[in-house]
N, C-alpha and C positions, 0 to 999 in steps of 0.2 A: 504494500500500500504506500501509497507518494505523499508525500508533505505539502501542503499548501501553504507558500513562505509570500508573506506582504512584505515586501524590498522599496523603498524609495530611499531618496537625496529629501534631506529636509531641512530646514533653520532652527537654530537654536530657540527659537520660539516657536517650533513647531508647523509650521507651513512648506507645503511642498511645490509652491508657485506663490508669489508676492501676489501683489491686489491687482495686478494688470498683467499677468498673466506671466511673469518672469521665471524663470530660474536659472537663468546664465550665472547667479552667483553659485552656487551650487556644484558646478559641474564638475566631474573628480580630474582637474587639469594632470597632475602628479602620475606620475611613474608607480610609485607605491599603491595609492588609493586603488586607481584602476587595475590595476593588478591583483589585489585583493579582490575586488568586482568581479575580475573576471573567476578566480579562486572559488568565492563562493556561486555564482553563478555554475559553474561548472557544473554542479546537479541537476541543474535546471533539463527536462523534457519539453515543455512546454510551456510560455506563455500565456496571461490572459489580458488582453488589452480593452477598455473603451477605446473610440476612435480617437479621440485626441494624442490619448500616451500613442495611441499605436501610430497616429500619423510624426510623431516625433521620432519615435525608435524607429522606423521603416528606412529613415538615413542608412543603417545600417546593412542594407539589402546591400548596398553598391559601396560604401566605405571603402572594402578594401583595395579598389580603381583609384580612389585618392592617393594621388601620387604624395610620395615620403612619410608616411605614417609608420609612426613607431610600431615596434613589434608586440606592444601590451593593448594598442589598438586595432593590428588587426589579428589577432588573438582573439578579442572581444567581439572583432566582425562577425569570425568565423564561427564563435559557440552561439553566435543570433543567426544565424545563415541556417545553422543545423538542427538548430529549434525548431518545433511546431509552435503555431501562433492561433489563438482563439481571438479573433475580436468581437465583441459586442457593439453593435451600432444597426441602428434602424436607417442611417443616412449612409452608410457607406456602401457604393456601388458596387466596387470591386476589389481587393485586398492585392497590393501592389508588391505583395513578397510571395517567395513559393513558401511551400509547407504553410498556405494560413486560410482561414479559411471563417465566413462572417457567418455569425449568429442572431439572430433577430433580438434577443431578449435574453436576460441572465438566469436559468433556471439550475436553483440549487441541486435541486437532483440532479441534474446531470454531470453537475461537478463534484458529485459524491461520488458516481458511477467513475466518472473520470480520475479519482483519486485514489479508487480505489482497483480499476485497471492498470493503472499507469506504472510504468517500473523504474521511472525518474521523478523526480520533484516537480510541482507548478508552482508557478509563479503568478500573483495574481498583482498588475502594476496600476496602478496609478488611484488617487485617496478615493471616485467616488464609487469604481467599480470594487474598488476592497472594502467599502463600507457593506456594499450589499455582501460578498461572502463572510463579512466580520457580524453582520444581524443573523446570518443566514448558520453561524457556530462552527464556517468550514476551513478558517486561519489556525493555520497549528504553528508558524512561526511569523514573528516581526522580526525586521528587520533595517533598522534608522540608521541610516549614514548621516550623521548630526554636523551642519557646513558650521563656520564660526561667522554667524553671520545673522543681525535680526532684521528681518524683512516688517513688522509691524500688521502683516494683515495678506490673508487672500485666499489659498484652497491650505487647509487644515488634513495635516498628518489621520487624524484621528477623529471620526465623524460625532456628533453629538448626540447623546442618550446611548451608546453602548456602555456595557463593560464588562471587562472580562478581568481577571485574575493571572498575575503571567511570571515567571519564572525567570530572572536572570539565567543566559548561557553563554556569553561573551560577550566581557568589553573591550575594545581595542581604542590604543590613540597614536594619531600617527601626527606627524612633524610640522606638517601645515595647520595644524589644530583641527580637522577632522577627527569625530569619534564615532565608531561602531558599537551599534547598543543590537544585541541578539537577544530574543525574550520569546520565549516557548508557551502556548498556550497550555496553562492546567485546566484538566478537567475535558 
């Protein structure tokens, strides 16, 4: 059975886009960060995006055509390349990566079904579609990559009226003042 792990970039206040839709501070610039990314990623089978995260990540289809990219970059191309991708979106026409494939609607059972076929980890990205698997009891890890950086306001790490009970499993701090907070759903 696969672990359903909530993975974002967030602000020290908790947000995973400022009020206008940013997150260029955030981005793991660093040799180290991203390479840890790519580390933990590495379990990953699958993906699950709304269209926004997915039309952001989808960069990745072609990344590694970008001429002079570091090798923790296309590293990172290549475990998003080999990925299955779910996206959720009533507006998306057509899914512009192989291996992905649009879903009309987010139905927990199926990501029950899915996690419990599955013989790699899912990932479920971006705060408004992990809130529905986090109402839904199907998040068995978080996973906060904490920037040093307060944005004041915009989409929220963590939806409002949940809660759960959760478990330290790793903290990490790296150079740039980046920290990794790992926290396992009990129960």
């Amino acid at each position: 059975m696969a672990r359903l792990v909530y993975s974002m970039i967030m602000s020290l206040d908790g947000y995973t886009e400022d009020e206008h839709g940013r997150f260029g501070w955030g981005a793991p610039e660093d040799e180290e960060v991203h390479s840890y990314v790519n580390e933990l990623a590495s379990s990953f089978g699958t993906y699950l995006y709304g269209r926004r995260m997915y039309e952001t990540m989808v960069y990745w289809e072609t990344a590694h055509a970008v001429p002079d990219q570091p090798q923790f970059v296309l590293d990172w191309a290549r475990q998003w390349q080999a990925a299955d991708k779910i996206v959720y979106s009533r507006t998306l026409a057509e899914p512009r990566s192989a291996r992905t494939r649009n879903e009309r609607e987010f139905d927990p059972d199926a990501v029950r079904r899915l996690k419990a076929d599955a013989e790699r980890d899912i990932t479920v990205d971006g705060p408004e579609l992990a809130a529905h698997a986090m109402r839904a009891g199907l998040v068995d890890e978080f996973q906060m990559f904490v920037c040093p950086a307060i944005v004041g306001g915009g989409k929220r790490f963590f939806p409002d009226g949940v809660r759960l009970d959760l478990e330290l499993v790793e903290e990490r701090r790296f150079r740039k003042g980046v920290v990794v907070l790992r926290y396992a759903a009990r129960g």
